[in-house]
N, CA and C atoms as a LAMMPS dump frame, in Angstrom:
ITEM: TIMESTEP
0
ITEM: NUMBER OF ATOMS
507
ITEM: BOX BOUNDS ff ff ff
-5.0000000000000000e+02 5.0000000000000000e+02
-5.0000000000000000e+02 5.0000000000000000e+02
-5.0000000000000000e+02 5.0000000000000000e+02
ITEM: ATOMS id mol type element x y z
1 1 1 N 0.837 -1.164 0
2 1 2 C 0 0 0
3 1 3 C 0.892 1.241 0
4 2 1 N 0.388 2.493 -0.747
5 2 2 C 1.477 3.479 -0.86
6 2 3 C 0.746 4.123 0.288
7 3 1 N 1.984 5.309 0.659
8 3 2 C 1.784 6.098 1.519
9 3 3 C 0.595 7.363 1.212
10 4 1 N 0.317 7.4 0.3
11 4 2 C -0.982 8.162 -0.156
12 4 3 C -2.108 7.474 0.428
13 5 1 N -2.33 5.958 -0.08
14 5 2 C -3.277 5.091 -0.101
15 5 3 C -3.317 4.428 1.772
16 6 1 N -2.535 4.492 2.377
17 6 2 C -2.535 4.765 3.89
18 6 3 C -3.167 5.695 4.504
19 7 1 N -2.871 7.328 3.657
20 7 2 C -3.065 8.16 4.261
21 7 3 C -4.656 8.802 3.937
22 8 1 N -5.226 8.535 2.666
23 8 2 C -6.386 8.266 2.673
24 8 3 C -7.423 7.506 3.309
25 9 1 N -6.778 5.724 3.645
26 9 2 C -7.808 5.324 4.181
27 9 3 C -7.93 5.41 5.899
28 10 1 N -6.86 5.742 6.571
29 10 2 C -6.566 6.429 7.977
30 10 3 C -8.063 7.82 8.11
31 11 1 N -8.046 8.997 6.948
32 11 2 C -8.699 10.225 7.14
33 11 3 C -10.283 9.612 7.077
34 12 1 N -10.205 7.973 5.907
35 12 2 C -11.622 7.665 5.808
36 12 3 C -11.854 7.379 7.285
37 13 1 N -11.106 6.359 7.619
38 13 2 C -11.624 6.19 8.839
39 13 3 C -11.842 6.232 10.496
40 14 1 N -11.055 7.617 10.069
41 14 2 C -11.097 8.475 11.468
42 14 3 C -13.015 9.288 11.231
43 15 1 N -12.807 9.791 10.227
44 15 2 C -14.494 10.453 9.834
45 15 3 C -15.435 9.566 9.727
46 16 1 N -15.259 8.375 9.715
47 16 2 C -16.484 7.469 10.092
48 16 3 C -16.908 7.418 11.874
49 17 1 N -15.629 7.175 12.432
50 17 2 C -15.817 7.039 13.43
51 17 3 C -16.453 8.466 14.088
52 18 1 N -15.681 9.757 13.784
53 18 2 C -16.197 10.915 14.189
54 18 3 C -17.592 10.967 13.883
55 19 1 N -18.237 10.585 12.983
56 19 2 C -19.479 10.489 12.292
57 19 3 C -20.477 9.493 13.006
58 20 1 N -19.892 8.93 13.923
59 20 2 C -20.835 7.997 14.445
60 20 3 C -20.862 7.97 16.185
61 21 1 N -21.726 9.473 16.462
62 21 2 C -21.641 9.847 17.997
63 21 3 C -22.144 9.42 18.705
64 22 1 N -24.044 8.541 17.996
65 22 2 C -24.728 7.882 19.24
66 22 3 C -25.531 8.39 19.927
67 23 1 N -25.78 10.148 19.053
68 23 2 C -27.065 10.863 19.399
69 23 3 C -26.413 11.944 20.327
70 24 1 N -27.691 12.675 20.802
71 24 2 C -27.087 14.085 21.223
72 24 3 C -27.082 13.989 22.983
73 25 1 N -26.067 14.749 23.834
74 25 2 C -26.179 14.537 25.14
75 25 3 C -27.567 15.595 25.393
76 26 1 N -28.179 16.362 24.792
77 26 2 C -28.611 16.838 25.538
78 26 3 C -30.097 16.594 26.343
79 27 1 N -30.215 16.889 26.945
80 27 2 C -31.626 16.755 28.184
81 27 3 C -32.912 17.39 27.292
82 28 1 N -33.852 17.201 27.331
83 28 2 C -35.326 17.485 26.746
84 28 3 C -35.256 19.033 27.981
85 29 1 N -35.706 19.402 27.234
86 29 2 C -36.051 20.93 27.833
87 29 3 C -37.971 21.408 27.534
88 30 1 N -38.235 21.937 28.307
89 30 2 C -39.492 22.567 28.369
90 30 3 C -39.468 24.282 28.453
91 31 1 N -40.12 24.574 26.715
92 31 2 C -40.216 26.52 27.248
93 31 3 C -40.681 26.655 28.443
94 32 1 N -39.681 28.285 29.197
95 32 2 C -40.466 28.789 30.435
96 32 3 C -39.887 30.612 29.659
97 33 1 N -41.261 30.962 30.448
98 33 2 C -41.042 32.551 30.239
99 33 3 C -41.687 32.937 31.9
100 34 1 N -41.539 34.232 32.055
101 34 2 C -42.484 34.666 32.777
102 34 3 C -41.788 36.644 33.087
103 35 1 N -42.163 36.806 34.401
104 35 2 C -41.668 38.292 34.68
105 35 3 C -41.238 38.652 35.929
106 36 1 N -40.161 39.177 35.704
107 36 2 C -39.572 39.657 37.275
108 36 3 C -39.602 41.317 37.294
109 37 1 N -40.462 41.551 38.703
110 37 2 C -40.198 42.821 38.806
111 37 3 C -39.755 42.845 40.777
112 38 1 N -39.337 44.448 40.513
113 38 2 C -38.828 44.935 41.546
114 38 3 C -39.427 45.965 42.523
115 39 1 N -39.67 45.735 43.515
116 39 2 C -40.756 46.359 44.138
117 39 3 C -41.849 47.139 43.222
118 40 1 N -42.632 46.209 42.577
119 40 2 C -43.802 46.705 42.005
120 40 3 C -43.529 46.63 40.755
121 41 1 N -42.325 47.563 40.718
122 41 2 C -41.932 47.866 39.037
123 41 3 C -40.97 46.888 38.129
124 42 1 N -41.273 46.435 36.647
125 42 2 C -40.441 45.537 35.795
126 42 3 C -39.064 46.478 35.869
127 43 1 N -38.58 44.989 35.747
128 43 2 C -37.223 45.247 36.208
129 43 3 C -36.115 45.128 34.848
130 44 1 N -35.947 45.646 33.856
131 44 2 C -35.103 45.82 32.511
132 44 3 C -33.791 45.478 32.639
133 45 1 N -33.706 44.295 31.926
134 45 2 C -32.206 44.069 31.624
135 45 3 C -31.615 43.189 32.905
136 46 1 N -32.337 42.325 33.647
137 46 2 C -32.264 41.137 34.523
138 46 3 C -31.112 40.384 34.176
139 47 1 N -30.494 39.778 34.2
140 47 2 C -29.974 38.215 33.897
141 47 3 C -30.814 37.187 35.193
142 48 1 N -31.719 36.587 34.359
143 48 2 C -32.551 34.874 34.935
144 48 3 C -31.637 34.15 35.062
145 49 1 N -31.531 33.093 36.1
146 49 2 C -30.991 31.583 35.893
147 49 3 C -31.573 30.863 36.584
148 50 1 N -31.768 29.515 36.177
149 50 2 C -32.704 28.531 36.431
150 50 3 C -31.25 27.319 36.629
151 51 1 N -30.911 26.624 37.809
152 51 2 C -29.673 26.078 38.631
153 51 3 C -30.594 24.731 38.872
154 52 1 N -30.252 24.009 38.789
155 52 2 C -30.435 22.611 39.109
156 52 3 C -30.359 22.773 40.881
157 53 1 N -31.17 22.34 41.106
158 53 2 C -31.045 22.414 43.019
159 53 3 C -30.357 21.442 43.701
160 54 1 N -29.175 20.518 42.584
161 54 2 C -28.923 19.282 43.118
162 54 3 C -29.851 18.176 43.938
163 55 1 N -30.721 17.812 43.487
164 55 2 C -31.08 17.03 43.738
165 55 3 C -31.988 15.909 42.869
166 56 1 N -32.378 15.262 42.661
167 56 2 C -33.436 14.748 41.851
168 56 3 C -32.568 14.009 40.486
169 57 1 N -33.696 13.46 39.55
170 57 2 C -32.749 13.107 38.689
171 57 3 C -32.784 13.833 37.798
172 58 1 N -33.171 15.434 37.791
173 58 2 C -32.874 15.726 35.897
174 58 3 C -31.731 16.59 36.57
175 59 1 N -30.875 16.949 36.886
176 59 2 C -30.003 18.203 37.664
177 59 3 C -29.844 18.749 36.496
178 60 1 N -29.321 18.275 35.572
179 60 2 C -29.209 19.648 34.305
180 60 3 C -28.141 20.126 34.087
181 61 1 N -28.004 20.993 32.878
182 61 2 C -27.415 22.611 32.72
183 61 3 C -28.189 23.658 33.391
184 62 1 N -28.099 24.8 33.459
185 62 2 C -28.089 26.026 33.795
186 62 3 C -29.243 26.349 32.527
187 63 1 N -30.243 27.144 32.622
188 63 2 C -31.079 27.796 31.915
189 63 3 C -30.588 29.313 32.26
190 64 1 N -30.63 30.283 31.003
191 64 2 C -30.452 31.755 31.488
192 64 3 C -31.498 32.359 30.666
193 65 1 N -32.075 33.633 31.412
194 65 2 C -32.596 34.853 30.325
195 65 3 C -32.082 35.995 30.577
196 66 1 N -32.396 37.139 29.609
197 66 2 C -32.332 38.334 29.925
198 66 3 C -33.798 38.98 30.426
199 67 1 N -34.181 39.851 30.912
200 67 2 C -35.609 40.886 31.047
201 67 3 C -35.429 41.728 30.072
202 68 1 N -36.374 41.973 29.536
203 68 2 C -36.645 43.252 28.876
204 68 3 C -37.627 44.516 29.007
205 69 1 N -38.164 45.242 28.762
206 69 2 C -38.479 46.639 28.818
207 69 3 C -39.553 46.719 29.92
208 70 1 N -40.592 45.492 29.692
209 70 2 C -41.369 45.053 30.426
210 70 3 C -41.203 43.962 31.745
211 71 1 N -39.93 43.442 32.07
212 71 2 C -39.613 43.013 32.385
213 71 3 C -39.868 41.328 32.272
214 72 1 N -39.962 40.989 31.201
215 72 2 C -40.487 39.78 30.909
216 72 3 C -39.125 38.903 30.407
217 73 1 N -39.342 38.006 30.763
218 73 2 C -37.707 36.713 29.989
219 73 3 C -38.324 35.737 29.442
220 74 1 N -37.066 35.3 28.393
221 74 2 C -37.651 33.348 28.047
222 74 3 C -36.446 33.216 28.451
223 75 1 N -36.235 31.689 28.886
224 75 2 C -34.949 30.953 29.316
225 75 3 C -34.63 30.145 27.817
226 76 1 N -33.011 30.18 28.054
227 76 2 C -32.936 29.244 27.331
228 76 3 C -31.324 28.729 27.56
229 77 1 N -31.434 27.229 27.333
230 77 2 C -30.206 26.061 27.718
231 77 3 C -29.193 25.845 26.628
232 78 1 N -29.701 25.221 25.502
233 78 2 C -29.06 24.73 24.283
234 78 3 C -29.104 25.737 23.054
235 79 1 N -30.482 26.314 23.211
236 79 2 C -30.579 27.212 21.656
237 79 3 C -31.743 28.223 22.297
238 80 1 N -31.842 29.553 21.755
239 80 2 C -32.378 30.649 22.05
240 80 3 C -33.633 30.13 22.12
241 81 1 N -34.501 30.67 23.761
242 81 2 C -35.86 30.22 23.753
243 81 3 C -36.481 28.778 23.999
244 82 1 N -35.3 28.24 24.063
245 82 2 C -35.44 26.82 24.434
246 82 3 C -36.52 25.992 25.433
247 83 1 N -35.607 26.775 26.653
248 83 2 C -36.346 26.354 28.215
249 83 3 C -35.584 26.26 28.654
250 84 1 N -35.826 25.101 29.788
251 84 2 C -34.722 24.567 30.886
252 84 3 C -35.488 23.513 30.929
253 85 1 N -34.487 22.534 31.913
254 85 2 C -34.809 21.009 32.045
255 85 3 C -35.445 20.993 32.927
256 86 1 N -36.793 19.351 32.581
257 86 2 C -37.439 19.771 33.698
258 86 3 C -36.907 19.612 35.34
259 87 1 N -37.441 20.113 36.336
260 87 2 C -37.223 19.464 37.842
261 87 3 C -37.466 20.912 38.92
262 88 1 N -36.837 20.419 39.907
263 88 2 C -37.151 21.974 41.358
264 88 3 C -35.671 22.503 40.505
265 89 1 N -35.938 23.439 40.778
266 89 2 C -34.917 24.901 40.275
267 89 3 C -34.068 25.608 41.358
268 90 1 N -33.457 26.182 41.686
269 90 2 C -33.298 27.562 42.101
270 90 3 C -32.823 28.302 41.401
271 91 1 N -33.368 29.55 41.671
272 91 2 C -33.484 30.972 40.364
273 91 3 C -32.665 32.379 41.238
274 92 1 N -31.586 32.907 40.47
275 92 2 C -30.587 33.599 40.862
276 92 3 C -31.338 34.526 39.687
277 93 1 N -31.234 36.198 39.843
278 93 2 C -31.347 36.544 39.285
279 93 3 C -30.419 37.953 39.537
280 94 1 N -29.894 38.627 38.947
281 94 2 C -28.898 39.63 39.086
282 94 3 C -28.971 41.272 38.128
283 95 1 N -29.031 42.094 38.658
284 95 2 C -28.953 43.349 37.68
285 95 3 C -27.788 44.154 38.159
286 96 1 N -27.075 44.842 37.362
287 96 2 C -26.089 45.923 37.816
288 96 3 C -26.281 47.044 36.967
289 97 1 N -25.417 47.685 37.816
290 97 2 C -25.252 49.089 36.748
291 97 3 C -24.199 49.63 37.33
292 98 1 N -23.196 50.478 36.333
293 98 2 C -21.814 51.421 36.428
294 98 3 C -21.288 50.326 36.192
295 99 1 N -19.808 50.737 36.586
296 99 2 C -18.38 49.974 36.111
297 99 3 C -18.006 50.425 34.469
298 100 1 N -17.019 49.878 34.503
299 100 2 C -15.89 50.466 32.99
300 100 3 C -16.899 50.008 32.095
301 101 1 N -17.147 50.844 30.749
302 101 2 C -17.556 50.106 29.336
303 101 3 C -16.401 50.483 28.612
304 102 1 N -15.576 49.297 28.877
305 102 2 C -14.438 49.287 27.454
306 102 3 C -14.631 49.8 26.076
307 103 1 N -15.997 49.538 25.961
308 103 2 C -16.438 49.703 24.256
309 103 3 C -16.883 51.285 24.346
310 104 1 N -16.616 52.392 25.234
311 104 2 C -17.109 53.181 25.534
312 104 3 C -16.739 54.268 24.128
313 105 1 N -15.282 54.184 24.132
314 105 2 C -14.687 54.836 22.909
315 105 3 C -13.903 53.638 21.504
316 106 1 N -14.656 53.343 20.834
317 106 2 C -14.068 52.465 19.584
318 106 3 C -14.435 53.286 18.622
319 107 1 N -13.305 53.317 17.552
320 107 2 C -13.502 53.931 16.259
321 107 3 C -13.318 52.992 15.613
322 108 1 N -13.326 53.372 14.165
323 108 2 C -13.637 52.6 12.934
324 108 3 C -12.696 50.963 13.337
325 109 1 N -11.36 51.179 13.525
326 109 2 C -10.542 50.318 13.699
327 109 3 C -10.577 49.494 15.052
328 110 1 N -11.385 49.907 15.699
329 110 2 C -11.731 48.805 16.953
330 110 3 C -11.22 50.135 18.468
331 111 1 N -11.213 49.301 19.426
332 111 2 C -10.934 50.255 20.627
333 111 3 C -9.742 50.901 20.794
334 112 1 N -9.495 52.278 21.143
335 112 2 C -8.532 53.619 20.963
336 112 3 C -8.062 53.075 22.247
337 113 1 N -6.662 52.515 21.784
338 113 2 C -5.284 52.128 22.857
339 113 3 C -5.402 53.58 23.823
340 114 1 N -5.741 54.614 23.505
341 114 2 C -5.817 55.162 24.852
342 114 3 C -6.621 54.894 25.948
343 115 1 N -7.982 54.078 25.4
344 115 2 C -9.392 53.707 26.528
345 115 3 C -8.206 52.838 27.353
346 116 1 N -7.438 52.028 27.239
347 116 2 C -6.824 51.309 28.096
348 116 3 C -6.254 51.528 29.034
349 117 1 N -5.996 52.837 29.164
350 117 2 C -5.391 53.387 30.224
351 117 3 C -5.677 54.595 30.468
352 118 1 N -6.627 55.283 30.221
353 118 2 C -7.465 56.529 30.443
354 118 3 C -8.888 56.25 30.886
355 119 1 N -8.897 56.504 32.524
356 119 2 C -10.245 55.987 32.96
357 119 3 C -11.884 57.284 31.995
358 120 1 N -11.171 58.28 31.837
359 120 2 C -12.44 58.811 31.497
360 120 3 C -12.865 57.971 30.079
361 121 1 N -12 57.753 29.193
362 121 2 C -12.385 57.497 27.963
363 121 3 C -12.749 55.748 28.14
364 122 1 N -12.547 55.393 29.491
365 122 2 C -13.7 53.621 29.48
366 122 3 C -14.996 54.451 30.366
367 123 1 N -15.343 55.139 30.208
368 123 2 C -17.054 55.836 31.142
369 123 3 C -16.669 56.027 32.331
370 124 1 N -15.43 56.491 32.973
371 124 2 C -15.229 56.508 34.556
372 124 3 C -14.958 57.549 34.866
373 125 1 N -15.629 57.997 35.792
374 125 2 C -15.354 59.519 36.49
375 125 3 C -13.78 59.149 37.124
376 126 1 N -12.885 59.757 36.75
377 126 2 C -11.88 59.583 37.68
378 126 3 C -11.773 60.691 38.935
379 127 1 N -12.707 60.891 39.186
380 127 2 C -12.885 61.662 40.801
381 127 3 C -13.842 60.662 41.361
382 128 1 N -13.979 59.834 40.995
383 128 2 C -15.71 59.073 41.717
384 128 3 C -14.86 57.239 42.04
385 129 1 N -13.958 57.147 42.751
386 129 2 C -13.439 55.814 43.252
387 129 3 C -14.259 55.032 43.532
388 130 1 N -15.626 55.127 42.873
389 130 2 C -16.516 54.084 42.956
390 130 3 C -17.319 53.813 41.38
391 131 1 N -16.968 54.562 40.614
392 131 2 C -16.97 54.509 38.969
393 131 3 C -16.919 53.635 38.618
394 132 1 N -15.672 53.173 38.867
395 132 2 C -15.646 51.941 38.166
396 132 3 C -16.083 50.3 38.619
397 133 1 N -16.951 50.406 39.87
398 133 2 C -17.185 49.164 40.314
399 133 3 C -18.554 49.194 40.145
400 134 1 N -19.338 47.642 39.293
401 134 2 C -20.65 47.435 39.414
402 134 3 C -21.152 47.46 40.637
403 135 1 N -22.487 48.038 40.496
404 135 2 C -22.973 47.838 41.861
405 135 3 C -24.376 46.814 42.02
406 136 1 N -24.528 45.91 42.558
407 136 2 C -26 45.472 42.539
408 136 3 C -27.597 46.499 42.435
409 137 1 N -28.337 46.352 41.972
410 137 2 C -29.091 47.446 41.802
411 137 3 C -30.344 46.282 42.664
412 138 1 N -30.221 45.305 42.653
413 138 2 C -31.372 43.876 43.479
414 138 3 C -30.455 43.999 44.953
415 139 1 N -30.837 43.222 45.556
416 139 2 C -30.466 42.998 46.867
417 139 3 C -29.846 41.5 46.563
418 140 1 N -27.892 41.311 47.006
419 140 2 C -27.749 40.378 46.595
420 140 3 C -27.901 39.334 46.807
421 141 1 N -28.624 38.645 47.486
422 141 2 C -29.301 37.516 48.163
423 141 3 C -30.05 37.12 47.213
424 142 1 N -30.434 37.53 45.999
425 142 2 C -31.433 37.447 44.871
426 142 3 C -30.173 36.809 44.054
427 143 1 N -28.945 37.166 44.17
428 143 2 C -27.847 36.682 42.885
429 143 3 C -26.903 35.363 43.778
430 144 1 N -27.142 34.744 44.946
431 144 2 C -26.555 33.797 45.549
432 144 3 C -27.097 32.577 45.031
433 145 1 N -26.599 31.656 44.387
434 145 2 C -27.265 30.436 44.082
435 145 3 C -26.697 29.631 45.243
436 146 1 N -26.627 29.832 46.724
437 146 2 C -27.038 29.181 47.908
438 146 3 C -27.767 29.598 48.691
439 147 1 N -27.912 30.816 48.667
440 147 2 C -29.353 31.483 49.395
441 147 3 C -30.06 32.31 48.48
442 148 1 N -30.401 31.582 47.556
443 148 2 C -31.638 32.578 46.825
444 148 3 C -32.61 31.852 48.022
445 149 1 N -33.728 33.076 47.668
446 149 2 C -35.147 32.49 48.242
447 149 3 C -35.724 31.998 47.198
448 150 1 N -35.022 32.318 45.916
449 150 2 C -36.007 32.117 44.759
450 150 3 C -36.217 30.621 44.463
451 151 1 N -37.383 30.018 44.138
452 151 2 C -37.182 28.452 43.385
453 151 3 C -38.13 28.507 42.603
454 152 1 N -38.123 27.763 41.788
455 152 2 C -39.449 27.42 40.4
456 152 3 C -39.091 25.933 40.088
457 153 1 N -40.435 25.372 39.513
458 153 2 C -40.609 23.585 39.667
459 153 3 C -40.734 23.694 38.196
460 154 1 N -39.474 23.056 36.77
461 154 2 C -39.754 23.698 35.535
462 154 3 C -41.21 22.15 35.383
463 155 1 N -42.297 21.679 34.728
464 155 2 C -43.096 20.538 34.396
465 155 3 C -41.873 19.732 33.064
466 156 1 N -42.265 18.624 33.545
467 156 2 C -41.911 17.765 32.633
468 156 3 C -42.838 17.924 31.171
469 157 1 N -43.868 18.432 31.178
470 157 2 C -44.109 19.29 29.544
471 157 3 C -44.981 20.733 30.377
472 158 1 N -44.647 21.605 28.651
473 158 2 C -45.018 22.438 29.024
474 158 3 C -45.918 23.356 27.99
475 159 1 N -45.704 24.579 27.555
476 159 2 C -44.965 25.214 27.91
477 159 3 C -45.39 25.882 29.723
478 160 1 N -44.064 26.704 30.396
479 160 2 C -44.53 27.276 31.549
480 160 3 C -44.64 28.44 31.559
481 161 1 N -45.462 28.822 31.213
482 161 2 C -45.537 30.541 31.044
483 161 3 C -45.772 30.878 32.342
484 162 1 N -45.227 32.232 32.726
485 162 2 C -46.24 33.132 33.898
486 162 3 C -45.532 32.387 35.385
487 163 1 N -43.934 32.17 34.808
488 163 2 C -43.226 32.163 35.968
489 163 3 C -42.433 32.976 36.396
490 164 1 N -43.304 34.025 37.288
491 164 2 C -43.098 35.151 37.534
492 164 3 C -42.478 35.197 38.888
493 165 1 N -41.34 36.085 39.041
494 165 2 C -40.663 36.599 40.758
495 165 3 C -40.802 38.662 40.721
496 166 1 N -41.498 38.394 41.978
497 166 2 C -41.424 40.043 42.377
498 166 3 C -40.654 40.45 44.123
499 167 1 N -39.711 40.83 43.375
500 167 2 C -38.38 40.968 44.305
501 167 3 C -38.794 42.42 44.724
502 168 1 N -38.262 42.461 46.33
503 168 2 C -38.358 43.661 47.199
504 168 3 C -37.618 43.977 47.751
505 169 1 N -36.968 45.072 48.055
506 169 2 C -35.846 45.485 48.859
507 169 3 C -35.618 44.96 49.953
């Protein structure tokens, strides 16, 4: 056999084998949406997560959303909008605001080597020694995935709409 004819049937049959995975790992997921607000009012621009509570048998991946204007989310695991897997949950949910936006000054060619070392030009007051650090805008006991209070039960089908948290100071 020539060394061509080796090296062909080696590439055939590495890609067979790659080609033959045995199906997908992932877990069946069920849509969930619902709404988080904050004392009374929707809460914009949330990050959701839906945490396996360790226990049970689906434990999972991690489900995430964002909130939007209304404060409403969909979760999703594998592909946008998905869901999360079913089982008991606990739900971390987190908002900030301030800290550096790197992207604060970019021109045509991408970010101005001066933002890197010029706090005004990343959004930072350089009189304000607290500029540049996010601050929780929730109470962080809402962003602990060991003491949230939060939990949600996702159904083994669904969809779950109208799984809603209204967080209070």
């Amino acid at each position: 056999m020539t060394m061509l004819n080796r090296s062909l049937l080696f590439v055939l049959s590495v890609s067979l084998f790659v080609g033959c995975g045995g199906g997908s790992d992932r877990m069946a997921t069920v849509k969930v949406s619902g709404k988080v607000t904050f004392n009374g009012q929707p809460l914009e621009g949330a990050q959701v997560q839906f945490l396996s509570d360790g226990e049970g048998v689906n434990r999972g991946p991690a489900a995430r959303g964002t909130t939007n204007a209304q404060g409403e989310y969909t979760l999703s695991t594998y592909e946008p909008g998905d869901g999360a897997v079913p089982g008991k949950k606990k739900v971390t949910i987190t908002k900030t605001e301030g800290g550096a936006d790197p992207g604060a000054n970019t021109g045509e060619d991408g970010l101005d080597a001066d933002a890197l070392t010029d706090p005004a030009k990343m959004g930072i007051d350089p009189d304000d020694p607290d500029a540049s650090v996010e601050k929780s805008v929730i109470p962080d006991t809402y962003a602990n995935p060991i003491g949230t209070p939060l939990t949600a039960e996702v159904p083994e089908s669904g969809p779950a709409e109208g799984v809603n948290f209204d967080l209070v100071e």
